[in-house]
NUPASE-169280 format. One record per residue: x negated, y negated, z negated of N, C-alpha, C, O in turn; residue in three letters. Coordinates in pm, whole numbers, plus 50000, padded with zeros to 5 digits. Atoms other than C-alpha are relative to their C-alpha. Example, Ala and Ser with C-alpha at 12.3 -4.5 7.8 and 13.67 -1.06 7.14 Angstrom:
<atoms>
499115011950000487705045049220499104988050000498064988249934ALA
500825011950006486335010649286500774989149927500264978049910SER
</atoms>
This chain:
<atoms>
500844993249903195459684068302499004990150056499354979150100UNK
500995007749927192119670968428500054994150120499385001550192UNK
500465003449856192049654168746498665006150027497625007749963UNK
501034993349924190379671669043499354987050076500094977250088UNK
500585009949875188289648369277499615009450124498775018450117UNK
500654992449888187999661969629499424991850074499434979550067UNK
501255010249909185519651869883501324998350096502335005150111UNK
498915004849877187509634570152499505005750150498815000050235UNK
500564995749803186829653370501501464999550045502564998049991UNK
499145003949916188659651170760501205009249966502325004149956UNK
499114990250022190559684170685501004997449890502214999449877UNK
499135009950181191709667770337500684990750105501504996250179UNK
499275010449949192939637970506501215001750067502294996350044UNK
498865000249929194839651270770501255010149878502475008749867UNK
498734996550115196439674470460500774988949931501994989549913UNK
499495008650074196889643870278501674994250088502814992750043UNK
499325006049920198719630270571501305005850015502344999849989UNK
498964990549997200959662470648500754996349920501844990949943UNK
498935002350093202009660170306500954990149946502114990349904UNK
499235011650031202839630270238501364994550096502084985550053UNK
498994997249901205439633370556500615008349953501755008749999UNK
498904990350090206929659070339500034999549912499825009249840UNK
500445002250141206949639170048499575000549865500084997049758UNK
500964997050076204139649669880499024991049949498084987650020UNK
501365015050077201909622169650498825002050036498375009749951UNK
501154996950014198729624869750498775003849861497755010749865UNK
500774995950160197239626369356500845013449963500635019949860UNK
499784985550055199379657969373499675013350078499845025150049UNK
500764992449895197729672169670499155014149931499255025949966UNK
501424987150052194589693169440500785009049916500375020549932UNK
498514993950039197809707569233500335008450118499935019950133UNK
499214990349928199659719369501498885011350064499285022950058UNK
500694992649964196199735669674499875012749917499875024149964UNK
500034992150087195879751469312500935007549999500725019549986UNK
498914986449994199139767869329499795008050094499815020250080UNK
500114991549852198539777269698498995013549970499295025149996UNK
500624990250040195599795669564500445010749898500575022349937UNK
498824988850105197419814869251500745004950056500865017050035UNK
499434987649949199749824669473499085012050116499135024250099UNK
501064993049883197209838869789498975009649920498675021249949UNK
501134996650094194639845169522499945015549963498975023149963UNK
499994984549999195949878369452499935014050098499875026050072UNK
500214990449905195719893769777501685003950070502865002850035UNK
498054997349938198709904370002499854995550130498804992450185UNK
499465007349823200259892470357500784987049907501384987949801UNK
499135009750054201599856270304500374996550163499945000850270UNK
499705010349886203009835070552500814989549940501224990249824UNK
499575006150129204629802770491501055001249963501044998349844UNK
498974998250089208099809670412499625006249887500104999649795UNK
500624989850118206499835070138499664990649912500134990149799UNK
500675007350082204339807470032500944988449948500974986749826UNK
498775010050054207329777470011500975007349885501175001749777UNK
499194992550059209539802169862499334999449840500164997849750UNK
501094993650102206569809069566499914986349927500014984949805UNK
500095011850077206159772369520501534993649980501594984549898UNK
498845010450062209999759069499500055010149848500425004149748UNK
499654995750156210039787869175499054989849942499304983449840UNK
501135009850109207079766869065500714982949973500364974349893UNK
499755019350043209059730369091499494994450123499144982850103UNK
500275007349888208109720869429500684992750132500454984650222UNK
498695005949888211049716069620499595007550125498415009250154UNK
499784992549940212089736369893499324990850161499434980050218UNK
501274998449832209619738270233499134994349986498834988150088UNK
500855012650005206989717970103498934999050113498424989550173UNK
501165000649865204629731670356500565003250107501685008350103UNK
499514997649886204959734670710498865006850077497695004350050UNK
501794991549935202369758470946498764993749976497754998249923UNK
501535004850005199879733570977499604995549844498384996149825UNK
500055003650128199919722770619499535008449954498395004949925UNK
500094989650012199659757870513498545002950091497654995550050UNK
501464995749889196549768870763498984986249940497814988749913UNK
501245005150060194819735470625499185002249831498055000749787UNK
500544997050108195009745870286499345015049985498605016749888UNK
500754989149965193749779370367498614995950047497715000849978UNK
500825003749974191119763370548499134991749900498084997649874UNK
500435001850139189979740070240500095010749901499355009649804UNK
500654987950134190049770970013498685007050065497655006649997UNK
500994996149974187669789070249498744988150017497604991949991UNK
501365006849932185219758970368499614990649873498554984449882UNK
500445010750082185069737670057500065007949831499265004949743UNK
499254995550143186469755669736499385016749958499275022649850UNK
501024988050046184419789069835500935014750017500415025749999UNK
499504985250026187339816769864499855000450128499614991850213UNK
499594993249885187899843370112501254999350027501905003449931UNK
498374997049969191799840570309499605011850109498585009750175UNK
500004994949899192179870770543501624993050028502614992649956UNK
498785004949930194779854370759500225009350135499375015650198UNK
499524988249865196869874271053500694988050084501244979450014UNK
499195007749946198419852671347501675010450048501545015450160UNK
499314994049991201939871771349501314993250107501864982250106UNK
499225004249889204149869771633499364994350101499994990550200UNK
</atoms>
């Protein structure tokens, strides 16, 4: 698989950061966004248990994201990558 290059903003960074507190590699960071999108991509209600759940079938190990982790990669799909998320704040 090709390596992605992302621009480094701040929003990347602090993802980088999250993840890597939930030991996540940073060179596997544009990966995991890609799954995030395949799963969201189709439309639906997610939240993140939905979304952890979606990625340990994929090989990710169980909770990889945590709220804010989750809401930044939503946020890099809409501001950098070009998709639409309709997101709901529930509860």
């Amino acid at each position: 698989m090709k390596a992605v290059k992302l621009p480094m903003t701040l929003e990347l960074r602090s993802l980088i950061f999250q993840l890597s507190e939930r030991g996540v590699s940073p060179s596997h960071v544009p990966a995991l966004i890609r799954n995030v999108l395949h799963i969201v991509g189709g439309g639906g209600l997610f939240n993140t248990e939905m979304v952890n759940d979606c990625l340990q079938q994929l090989g990710w190990g169980q909770k990889v994201l945590d709220e804010r982790s989750f809401q930044l990669i939503v946020y890099i799909l809409e501001t950098e990558w070009g998709y639409r998320v309709k997101h709901y704040n529930i509860g």
